[in-house]
PATOR-941739 format. One line per 4 residues: for each residue z, y, x of C-alpha. Coordinates in Angstrom, 1 decimal. Layout:
REM PATOR-941739
Z/Y/X  ... $
REM end
This chain:
REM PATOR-941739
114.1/72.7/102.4  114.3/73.7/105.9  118.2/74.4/106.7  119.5/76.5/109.3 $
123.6/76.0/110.1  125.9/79.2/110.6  128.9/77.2/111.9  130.6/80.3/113.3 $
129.5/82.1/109.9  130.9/79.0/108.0  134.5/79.6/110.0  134.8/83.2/109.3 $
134.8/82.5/105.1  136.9/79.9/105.5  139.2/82.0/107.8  138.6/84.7/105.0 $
139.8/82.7/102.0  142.7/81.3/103.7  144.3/84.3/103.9  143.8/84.7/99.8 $
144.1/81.6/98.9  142.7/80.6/95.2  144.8/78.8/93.0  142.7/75.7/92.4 $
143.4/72.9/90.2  143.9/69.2/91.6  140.7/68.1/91.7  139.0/70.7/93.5 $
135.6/72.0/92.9  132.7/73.1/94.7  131.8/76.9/94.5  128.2/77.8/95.7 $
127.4/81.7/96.7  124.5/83.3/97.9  124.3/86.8/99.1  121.0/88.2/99.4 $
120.9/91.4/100.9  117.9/93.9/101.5  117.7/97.2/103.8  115.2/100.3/104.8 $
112.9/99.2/101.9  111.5/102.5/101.8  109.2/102.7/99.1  107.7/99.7/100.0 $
105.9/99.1/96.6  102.7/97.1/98.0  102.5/94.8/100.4  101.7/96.4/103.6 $
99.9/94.2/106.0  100.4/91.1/104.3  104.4/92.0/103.8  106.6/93.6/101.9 $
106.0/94.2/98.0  108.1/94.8/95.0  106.3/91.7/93.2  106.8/89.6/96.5 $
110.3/90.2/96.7  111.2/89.9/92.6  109.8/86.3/92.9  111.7/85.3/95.7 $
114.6/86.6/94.2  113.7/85.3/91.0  113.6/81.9/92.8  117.2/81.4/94.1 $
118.2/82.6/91.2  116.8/79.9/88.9  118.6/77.4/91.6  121.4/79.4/91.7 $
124.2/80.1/89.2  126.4/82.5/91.7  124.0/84.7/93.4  124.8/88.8/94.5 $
122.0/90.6/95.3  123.0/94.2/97.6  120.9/97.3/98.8  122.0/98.6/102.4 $
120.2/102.1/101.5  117.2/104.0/102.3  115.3/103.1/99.0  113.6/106.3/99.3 $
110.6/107.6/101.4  107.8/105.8/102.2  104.5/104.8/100.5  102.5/107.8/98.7 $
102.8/105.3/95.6  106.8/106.0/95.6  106.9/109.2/96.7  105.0/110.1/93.7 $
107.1/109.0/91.2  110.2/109.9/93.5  111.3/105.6/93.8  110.8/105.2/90.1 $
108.7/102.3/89.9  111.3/100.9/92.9  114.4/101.5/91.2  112.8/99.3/88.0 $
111.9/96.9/90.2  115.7/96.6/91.4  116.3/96.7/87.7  114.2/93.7/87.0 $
115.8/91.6/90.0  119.5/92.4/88.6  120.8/94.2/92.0  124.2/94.0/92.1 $
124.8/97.4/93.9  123.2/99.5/96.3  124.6/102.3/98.7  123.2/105.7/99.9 $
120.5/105.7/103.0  120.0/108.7/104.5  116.4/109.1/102.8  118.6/108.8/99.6 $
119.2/112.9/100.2  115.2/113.8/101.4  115.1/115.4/97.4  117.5/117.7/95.6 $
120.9/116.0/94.0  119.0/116.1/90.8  116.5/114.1/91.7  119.2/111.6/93.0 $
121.2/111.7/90.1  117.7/110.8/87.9  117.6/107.6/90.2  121.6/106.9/90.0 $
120.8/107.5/86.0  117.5/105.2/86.1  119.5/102.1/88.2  121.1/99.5/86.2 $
123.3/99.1/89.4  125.9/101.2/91.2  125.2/103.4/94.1  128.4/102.9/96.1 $
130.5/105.6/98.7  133.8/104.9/100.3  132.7/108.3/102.4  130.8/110.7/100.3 $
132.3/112.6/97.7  130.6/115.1/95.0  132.7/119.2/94.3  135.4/117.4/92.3 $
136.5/115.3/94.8  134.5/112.0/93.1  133.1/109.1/94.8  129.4/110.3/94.8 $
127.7/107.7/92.2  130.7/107.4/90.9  132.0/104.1/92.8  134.3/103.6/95.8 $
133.5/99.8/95.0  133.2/96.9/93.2  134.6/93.4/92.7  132.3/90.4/92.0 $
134.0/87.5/90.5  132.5/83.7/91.2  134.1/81.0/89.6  138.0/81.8/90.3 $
135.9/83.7/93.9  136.4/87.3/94.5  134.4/89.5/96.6  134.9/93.0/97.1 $
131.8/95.3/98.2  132.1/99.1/99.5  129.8/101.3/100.6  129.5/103.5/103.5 $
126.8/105.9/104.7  126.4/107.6/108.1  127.3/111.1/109.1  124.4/111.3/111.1 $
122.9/111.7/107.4  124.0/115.8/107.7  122.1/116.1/110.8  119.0/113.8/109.8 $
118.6/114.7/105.9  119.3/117.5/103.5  122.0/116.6/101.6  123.7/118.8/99.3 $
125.8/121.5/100.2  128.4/120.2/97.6  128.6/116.5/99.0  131.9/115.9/101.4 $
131.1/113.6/103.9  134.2/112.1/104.7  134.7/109.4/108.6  133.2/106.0/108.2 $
136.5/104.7/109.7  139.1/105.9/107.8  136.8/105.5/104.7  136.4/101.8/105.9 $
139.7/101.4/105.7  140.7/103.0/102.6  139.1/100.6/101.1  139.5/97.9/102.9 $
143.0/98.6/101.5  142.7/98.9/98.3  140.3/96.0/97.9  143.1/93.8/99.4 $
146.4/95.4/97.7  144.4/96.4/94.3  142.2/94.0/93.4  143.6/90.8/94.9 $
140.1/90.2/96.9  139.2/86.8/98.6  136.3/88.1/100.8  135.1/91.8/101.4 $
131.9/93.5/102.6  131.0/96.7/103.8  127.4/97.4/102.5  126.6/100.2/104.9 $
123.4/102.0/106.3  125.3/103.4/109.8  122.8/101.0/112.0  123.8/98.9/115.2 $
121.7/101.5/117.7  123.5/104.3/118.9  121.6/107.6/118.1  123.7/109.9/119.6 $
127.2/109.7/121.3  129.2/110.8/117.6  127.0/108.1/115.9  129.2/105.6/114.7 $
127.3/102.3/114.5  128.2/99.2/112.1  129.3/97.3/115.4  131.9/100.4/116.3 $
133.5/99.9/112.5  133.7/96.8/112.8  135.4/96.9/116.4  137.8/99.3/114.8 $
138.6/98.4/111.0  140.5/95.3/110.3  139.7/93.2/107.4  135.8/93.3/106.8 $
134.3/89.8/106.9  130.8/90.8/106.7  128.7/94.1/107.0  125.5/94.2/105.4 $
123.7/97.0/107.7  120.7/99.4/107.2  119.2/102.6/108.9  118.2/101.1/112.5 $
115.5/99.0/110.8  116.9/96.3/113.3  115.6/92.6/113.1  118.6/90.2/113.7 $
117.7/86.7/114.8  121.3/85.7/114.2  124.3/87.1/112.9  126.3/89.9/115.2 $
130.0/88.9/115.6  132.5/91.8/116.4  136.1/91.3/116.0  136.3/88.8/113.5 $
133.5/90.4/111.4  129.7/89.5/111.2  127.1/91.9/110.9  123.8/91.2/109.5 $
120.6/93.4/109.0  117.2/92.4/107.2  114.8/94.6/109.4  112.6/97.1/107.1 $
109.9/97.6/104.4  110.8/94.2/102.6  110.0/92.4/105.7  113.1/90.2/104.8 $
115.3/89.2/102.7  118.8/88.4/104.3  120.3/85.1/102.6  123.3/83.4/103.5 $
123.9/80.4/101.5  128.0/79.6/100.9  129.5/75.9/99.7  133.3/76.9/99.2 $
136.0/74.0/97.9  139.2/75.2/97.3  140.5/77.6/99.9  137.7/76.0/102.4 $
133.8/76.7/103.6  132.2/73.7/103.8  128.9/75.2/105.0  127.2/78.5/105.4 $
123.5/78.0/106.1  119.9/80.2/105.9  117.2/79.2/103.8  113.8/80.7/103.9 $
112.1/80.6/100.5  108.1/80.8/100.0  107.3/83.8/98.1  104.3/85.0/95.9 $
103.9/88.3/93.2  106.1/88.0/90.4  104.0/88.4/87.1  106.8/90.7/85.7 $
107.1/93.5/88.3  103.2/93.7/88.7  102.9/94.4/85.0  105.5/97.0/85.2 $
103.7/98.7/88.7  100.1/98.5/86.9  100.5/102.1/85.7  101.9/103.7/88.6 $
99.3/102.2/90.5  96.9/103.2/88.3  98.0/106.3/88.1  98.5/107.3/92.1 $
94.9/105.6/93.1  93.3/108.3/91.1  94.2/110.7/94.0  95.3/108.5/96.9 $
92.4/106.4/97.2  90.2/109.4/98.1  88.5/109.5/101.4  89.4/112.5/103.5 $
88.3/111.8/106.4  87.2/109.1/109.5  88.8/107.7/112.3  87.3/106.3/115.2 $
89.8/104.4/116.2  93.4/103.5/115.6  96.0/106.4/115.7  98.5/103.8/117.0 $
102.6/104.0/115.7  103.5/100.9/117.0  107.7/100.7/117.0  108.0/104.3/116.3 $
106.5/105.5/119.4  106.8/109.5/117.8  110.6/109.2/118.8  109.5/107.9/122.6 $
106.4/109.2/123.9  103.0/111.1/123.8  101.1/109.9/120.9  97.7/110.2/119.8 $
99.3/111.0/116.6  101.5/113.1/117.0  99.0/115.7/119.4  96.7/115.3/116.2 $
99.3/116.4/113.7  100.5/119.2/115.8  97.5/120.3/117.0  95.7/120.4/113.8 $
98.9/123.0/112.8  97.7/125.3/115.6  94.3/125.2/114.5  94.8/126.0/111.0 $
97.0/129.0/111.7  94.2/130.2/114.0  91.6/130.2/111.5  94.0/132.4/108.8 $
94.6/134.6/111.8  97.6/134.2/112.5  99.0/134.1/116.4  100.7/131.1/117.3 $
101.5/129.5/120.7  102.4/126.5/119.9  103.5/123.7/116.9  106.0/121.2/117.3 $
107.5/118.5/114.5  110.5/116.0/114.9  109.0/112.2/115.6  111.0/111.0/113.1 $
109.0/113.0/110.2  106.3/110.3/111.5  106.2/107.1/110.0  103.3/104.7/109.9 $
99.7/104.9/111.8  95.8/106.1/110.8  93.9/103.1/111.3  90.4/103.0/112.3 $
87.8/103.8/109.9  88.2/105.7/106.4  91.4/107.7/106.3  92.6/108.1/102.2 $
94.7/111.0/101.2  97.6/107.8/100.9  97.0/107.0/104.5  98.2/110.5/105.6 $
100.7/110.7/102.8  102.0/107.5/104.0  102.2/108.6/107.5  103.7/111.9/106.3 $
106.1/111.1/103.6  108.1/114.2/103.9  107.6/117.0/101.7  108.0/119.9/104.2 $
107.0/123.1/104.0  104.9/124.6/107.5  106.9/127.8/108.4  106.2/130.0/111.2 $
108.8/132.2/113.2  109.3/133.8/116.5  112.5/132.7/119.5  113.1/134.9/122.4 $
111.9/132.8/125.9  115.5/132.5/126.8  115.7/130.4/123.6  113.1/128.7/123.7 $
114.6/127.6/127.5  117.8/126.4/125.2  115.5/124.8/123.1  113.3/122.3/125.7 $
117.0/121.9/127.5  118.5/120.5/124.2  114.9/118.6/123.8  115.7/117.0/127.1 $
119.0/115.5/125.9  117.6/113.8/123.1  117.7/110.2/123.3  114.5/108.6/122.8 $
114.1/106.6/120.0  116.3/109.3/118.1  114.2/111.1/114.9  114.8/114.2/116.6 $
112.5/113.5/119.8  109.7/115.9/119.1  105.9/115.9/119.1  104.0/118.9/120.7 $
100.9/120.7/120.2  98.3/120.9/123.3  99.5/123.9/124.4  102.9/122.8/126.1 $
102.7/120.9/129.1  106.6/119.5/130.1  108.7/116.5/131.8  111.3/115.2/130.9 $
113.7/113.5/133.9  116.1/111.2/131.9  117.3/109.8/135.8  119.8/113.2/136.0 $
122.2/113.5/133.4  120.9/112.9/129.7  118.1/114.0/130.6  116.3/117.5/132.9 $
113.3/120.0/131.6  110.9/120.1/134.7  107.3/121.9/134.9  107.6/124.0/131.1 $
104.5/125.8/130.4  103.6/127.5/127.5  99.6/127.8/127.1  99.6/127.3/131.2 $
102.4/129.8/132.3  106.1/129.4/132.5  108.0/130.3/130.2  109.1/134.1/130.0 $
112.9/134.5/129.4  112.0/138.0/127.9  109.0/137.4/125.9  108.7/136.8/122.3 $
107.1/132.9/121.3  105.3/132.7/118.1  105.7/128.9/116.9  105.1/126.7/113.6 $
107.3/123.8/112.6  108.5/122.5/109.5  111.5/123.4/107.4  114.0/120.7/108.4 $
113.8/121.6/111.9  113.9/125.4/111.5  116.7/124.8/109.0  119.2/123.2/111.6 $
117.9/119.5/110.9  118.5/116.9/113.6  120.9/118.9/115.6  118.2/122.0/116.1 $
120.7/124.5/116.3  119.4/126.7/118.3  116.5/127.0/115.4  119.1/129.7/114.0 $
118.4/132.2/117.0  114.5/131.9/115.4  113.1/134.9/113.9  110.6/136.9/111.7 $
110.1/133.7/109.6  107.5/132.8/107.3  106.8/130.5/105.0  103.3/129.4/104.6 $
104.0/127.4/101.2  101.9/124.6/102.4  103.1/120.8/103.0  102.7/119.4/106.4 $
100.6/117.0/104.8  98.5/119.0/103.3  97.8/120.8/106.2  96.8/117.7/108.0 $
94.2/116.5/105.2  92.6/119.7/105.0  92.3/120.1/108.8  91.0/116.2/109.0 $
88.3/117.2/106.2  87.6/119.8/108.1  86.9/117.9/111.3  85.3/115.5/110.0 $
82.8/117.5/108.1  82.1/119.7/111.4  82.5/117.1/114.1  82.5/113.8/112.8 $
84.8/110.8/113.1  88.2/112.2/114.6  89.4/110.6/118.3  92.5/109.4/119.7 $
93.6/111.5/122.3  96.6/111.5/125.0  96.2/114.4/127.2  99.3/114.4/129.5 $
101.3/116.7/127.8  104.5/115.0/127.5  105.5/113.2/130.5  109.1/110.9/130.6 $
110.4/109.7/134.5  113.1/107.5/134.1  112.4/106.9/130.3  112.7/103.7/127.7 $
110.2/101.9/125.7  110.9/100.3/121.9 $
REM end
């Protein structure tokens, strides 16, 4: 088996357990632990593209754990949202997949709070593993899931694991109005405390979904708590989706990150004796489908095909998503899904100027060829309702200035219909609103703007304050989604195959590229 060493990874256990020393006996033994950690699975049921997959990743868990007697398995969040298949069954047939691996604990993603608090308790209720929160607490001042953290024992071994979940989560989800989301921090170290003075810990991780890439300038990344809390020896990281070639080494703490969708599977092999590492080392293990989780799938899949494998349309060529272009650039997809808004309000009759959505609420590509109702669902995961309202022109001004300071690659970096034409100049400031026009004039600071967007934005979501100067507001009751699979229907049956399109509309001087 190939071997990889992690000499600096190696020091920093032994430097751990030195500081708690075990008692051992004379002749000391060897203690082997692996930690396997996941991240940003997002209801990554089936393989997708050849990766990923529930059944993939139960056998190679399965696998280390028949070669393994001392093996933790930990969730970094964001189990939710993804593949029509899970969205269907809100993670159900995720969650007993988790429960056939033997998870040891998970903690809360932001896409843990894209459904009520009911639905997230039925998951918490379904798991067979703790959700854990050093930072968010339920009404009666409870650790939400109903853990600060744990303590794993192996062979005379203790590890502690907390869990720790971004603020940004308030801004980019919809959690409950009864959740307290307390500083990552102080949280941090809270429990950092208490694993140490309480529980007599020899090793401690933070399992958190906080993300190394700094969204905005609040955003506190894993690499800022671990700059600032004492005491953690490794963080186990989700909600950047980030692909680590090598461990990230911050003030005596390592942080590690397995990418997205199942891609990965972090593993980091440990050979303690006595107080000492011996060797920390990464092992790649050849995976296939586990015969146990496909059985249990069967019926969900059997069950979601009946609708999801439905043609609704064809495209001519690939709508392309690449590394989340929606939260950089112009895309063909995003002009498709915004202009297809503005088209159906037209043909109920009802005036609109333009439609706009957050990049963010897009998440995979159409590829050429037959489009299926899971395709779009896939690409649209988000259950959110199309609503209509009116702003003044002086606030839609505040709204393309605050537009202009989003950083790109944020969720919040928006996708417009065809009838805005802007740039945005990130070389002044964080960033300048030059040439706005509204269906080819500039804006009017006194007119009224009729718009459609979806209810996350005009609720506040991802920082869109100025959404609460919006009025006259109506729902239509329809799903983004839906909306799109009707309009592509349409289309298609009118026009034929559907093109990719960039018309110009979104110009960025001075910008980035994922």
């Amino acid at each position: 088996m190939k071997k990889f060493l992690l000499t600096a990874l190696a020091v920093l256990f032994a430097a751990s357990l030195y500081a708690n020393p075990v008692q051992e006996p004379a002749n000391l033994k060897d203690v082997d632990i692996v930690i396997l950690h996941t991240n940003d699975h997002h209801g990554t049921v089936l393989p997708s593209n050849g990766q990923g997959g529930l059944a993939e990743l139960a056998a190679y868990v399965k696998a280390v754990k028949a070669t393994n007697k001392n093996v933790l398995l930990l969730d970094a969040g964001d189990i939710n949202t993804g593949q029509a298949i899970s969205n269907m069954f809100s993670a159900e047939p995720d969650i007993l997949a988790y429960n056939i691996m033997g998870y040891d604990a998970a903690t809360f993603g932001n896409h843990e709070f894209d459904s009520s608090l009911d639905v997230l308790k039925e998951q918490m209720d379904l798991a067979k593993f703790p959700f854990l929160s050093a930072n968010i607490q339920t009404a009666d001042g409870q650790f939400l899931g109903g853990h600060e953290y744990i303590v794993k024992e192996f062979e005379g071994i203790r590890v502690g694991i907390f869990g720790l979940t971004t603020l940004r989560t308030k801004e980019i989800a919809s959690p409950d109005k009864s959740l307290v989301f307390l500083d990552e921090r102080d949280s941090a170290a809270k429990a950092v405390a208490h694993l140490k003075m309480r529980e007599n810990v020899d090793f401690i991780i933070a399992l958190t979904h906080m993300g190394d890439v700094k969204e905005t300038p609040e955003h506190v990344t894993s690499l800022d708590l671990a700059k600032d809390v004492d005491g953690i020896n490794l963080i186990i990281d989700g909600h950047s989706h980030s692909f680590f070639k090598s461990p990230k080494l911050v003030n005596n703490t390592y942080i590690v990150s397995a990418n997205e969708w199942g891609k990965y599977v972090g593993q980091v092999n440990v050979k303690v004796r006595g107080n000492t590492v011996e060797e920390a080392y990464w092992s790649p293990i050849p995976i296939g489908p586990d015969p146990e989780v496909e059985k249990m799938l069967a019926p969900y899949v059997e069950l979601a095909n009946a609708s999801l494998k439905e043609v609704v349309g064809v495209a001519a060529d690939d709508f392309i998503f690449g590394n989340r272009l929606t939260r950089y650039q112009e895309t063909a997809l995003g002009n498709a899904i915004c202009d297809s808004n503005v088209y159906y309000a037209q043909f109920y009759n009802q005036p609109i100027d333009f439609a706009f959505h957050n990049g963010g609420n897009i998440r995979a590509p159409i590829t050429q060829g037959p489009v299926t109702r899971e395709q779009v669902l896939t690409c649209l995961p988000f259950e959110n309702v199309l609503y209509l309202a009116s702003l003044k022109g002086s606030d839609l001004l505040d709204l393309f200035n605050f537009i202009a300071t989003i950083p790109q690659g944020a969720g919040a970096f928006p996708q417009f219909s065809y009838n805005v034409r802007y740039t945005i100049d990130k070389t002044q400031g964080d960033g300048v609103i030059k040439d706005l026009t509204i269906n080819g004039q500039p804006v009017d600071p006194n007119k009224i703007y009729r718009f459609c967007t979806n209810d996350y934005i005009l609720g506040g979501g991802d920082d869109y304050g100025v959404m609460a100067k919006a009025t006259d507001r109506f729902n239509t009751s329809l799903l983004l989604s839906t909306v799109v699979i009707d309009a592509l229907q349409y289309y298609n049956n009118y026009y034929g195959p559907i093109e990719p399109y960039l018309d110009g509309r979104l110009t960025v001087i001075g910008g980035v590229t994922p």
